[in-house]
C-alpha positions as CSV (number, residue, x, y, z in Angstrom):
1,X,-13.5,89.6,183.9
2,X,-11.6,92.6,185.3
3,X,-12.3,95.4,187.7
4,X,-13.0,99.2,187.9
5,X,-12.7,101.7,190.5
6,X,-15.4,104.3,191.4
7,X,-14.0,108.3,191.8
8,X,-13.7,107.4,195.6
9,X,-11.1,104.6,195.0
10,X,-13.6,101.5,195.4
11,X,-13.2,98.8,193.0
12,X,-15.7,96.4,191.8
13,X,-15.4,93.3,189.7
14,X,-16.9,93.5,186.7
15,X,-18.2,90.7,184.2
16,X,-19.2,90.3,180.8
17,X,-21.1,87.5,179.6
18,X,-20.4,86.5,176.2
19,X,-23.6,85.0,175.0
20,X,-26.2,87.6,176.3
21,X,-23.8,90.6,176.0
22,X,-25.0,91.5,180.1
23,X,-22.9,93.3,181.9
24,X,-22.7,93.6,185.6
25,X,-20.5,95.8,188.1
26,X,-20.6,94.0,191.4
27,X,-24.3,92.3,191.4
28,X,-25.8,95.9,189.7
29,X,-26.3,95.5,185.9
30,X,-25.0,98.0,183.8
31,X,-26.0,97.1,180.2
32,X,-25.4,95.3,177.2
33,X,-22.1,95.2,174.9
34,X,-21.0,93.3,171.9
35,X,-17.2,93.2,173.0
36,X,-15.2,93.0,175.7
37,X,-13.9,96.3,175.0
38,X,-17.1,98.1,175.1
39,X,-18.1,95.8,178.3
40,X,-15.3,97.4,180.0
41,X,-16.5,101.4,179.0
42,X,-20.0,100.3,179.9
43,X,-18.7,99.2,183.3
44,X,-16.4,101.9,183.5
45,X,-19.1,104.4,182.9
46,X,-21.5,102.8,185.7
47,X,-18.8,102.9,188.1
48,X,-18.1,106.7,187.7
49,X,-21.8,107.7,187.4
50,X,-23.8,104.9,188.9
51,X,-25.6,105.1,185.9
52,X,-26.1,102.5,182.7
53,X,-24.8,103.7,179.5
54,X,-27.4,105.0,177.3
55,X,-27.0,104.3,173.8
């Protein structure tokens, strides 16, 4: 779906699936969204922190 870098400058694809909402950086999951905007912050987030978004 897209990509995001981590603070060291390592990017990671990242993908969204539509139906389940799961959403994965690399092969790690990093949570659930309901758009692909929020898929994107959620994968943002995990790729800053190495942590899943907590709602």
């Amino acid at each position: 779906m897209g990509e995001v870098k981590t603070p060291t400058g390592s990017a990671y694809p990242y993908y969204w699936d539509e139906d389940t909402g799961e959403v994965t950086v690399g092969n790690e999951p990093a949570g659930t969204a309901s758009s692909a905007d929020e898929a994107w912050r959620k994968a943002n987030f995990y790729a800053t922190t190495s942590q899943k978004w907590k709602n």
